[in-house]
C-alpha positions, 0 to 999 in steps of 0.5 A: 500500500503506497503512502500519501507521500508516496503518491503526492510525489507520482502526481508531481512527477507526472505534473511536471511531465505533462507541463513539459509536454505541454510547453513543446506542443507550444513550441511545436506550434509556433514553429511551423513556417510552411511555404506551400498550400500542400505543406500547411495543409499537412501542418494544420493536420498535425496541429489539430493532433497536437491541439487535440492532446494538449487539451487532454494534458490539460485535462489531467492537469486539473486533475492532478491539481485538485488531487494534489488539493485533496491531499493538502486538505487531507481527503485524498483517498476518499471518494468525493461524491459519497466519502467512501475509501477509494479501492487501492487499486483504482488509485494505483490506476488512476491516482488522480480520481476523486470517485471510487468505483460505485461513484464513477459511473455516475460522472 
């Protein structure tokens, strides 16, 4: 059973990797300099895939950032909707989640 501490320090490791995604898909962004109507078209492709998963890295920011405020206020573990514990082993798999299972459905 990981301790608390144990896993503020996974949700801050794996904070610190998506800022970093984040801040490259930035940069990949602003990069492009396409000369051809054939190369933008191919680069506005890629940037809506970039776009596409600098959104989902910010999704699970907010995520990581309200579970990090969970863990500060001492509710980290524990199901927000209900307040019953969340399993061990739904929090090795998404350690950022603030249902348990019965609950998660319902969102």
């Amino acid at each position: 059973m990981k301790s608390v501490a144990e896993r503020k320090a996974e949700l801050l490791a794996r904070q610190a990797d998506l800022n970093a995604r984040i801040a490259g898909i930035g940069e990949e962004l602003d990069s492009h300099e396409a000369k051809d109507w054939e190369e933008m078209a191919t680069e506005r492709e890629s940037d809506e895939v970039l776009e596409d998963l600098g959104q989902s890295a910010q999704a699970e920011l907010r995520m990581i950032e309200a579970a990090l405020t969970r863990i500060d206020e001492d509710e980290y573990g524990y199901c927000v909707q209900c307040g019953d514990r969340i399993a061990e082993e739904r929090l090795n798999l998404l350690p950022a989640t603030p249902f348990c299972r019965k609950c998660a459905p319902q969102k």
